[in-house]
N, C-alpha and C positions, 0 to 999 in steps of 0.2 A: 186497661180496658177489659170486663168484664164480658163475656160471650156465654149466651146459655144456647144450647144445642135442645132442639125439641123436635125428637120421632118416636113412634110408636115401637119401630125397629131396635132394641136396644142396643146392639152390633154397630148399627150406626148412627144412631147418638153415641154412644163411649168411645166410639173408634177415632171420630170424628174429635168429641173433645180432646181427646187424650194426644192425640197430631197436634192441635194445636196451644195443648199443652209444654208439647216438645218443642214447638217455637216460641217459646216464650209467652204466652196468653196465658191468660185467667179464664180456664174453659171448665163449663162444668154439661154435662149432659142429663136432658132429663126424657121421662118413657111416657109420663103423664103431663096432660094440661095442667092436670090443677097444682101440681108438683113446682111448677114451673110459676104458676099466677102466685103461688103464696109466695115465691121470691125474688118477683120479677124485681122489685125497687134496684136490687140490688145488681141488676144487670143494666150494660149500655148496648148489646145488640143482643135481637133474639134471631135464630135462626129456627126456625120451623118447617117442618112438612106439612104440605097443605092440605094433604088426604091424612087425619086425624078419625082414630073409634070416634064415635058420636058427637064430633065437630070437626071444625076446618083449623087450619093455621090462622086467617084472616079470624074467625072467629074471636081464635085467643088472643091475638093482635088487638081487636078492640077490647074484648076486655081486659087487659093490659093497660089500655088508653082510659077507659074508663074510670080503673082504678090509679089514673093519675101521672103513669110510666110515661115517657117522652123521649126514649132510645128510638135506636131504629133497628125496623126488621127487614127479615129477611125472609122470603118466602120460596122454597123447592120441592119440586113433585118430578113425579119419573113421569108424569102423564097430566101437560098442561092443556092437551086439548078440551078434556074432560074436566075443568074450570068451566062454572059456568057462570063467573059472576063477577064483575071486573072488581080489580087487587087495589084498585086507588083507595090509600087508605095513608093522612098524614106522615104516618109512622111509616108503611113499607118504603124502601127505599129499591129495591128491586127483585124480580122474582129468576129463581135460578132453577136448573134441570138436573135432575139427580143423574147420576151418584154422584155428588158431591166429592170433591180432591181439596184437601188440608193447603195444599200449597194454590189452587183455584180462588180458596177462600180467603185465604192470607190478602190475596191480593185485591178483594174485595175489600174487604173490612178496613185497611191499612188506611184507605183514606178518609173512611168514616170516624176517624179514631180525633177525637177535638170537635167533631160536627155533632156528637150527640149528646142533648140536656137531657138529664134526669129533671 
């Protein structure tokens, strides 16, 4: 199972991958949207932060969708109030509260692992 990490934060995104790297996962972290869109195919979940430089998580989510990806994602912000647009989006499959915990997310993902078509 391939996992891409996407925040702006690069501490955590790499921190982040690299934990779940130590459990065994295919994690890769990225600091850019567009870092990440050029290699979405090759991901089955994306985790993102919702509060993105000059876009959203949801954003890149559909463009992801756009460009044909069928994984599933994941959406986390320290500050869900301040969403103001609902997350129903094929692809999300649930929105999470930062800081994000490597063993939190394990247990997230573990059963999306077989649920998600490229």
């Amino acid at each position: 199972m391939r996992i891409f990490i996407l925040d702006d934060e690069v501490c955590a995104a790499e921190c982040l991958a690299w934990n779940l790297r130590s459990a065994g996962f295919d994690a890769t972290g990225f600091f850019h949207p567009e870092m990440a869109l050029a290699r979405i195919k090759d991901a089955d979940i994306l985790v993102t932060d919702y509060f993105l430089p000059e876009t959203t998580g949801l954003e890149v989510i559909r463009k992801a969708y756009d460009l044909g990806w069928r994984g599933a994602a994941l959406i986390a912000t320290y500050y869900p109030r301040q969403i103001k647009e609902s997350l129903d989006h094929p692809l999300v499959r649930r929105a999470l509260f930062k800081p994000l915990h490597a063993r939190e997310l394990i247990e997230i993902i573990a059963p999306l692992h077989g649920s998600v078509a490229n």
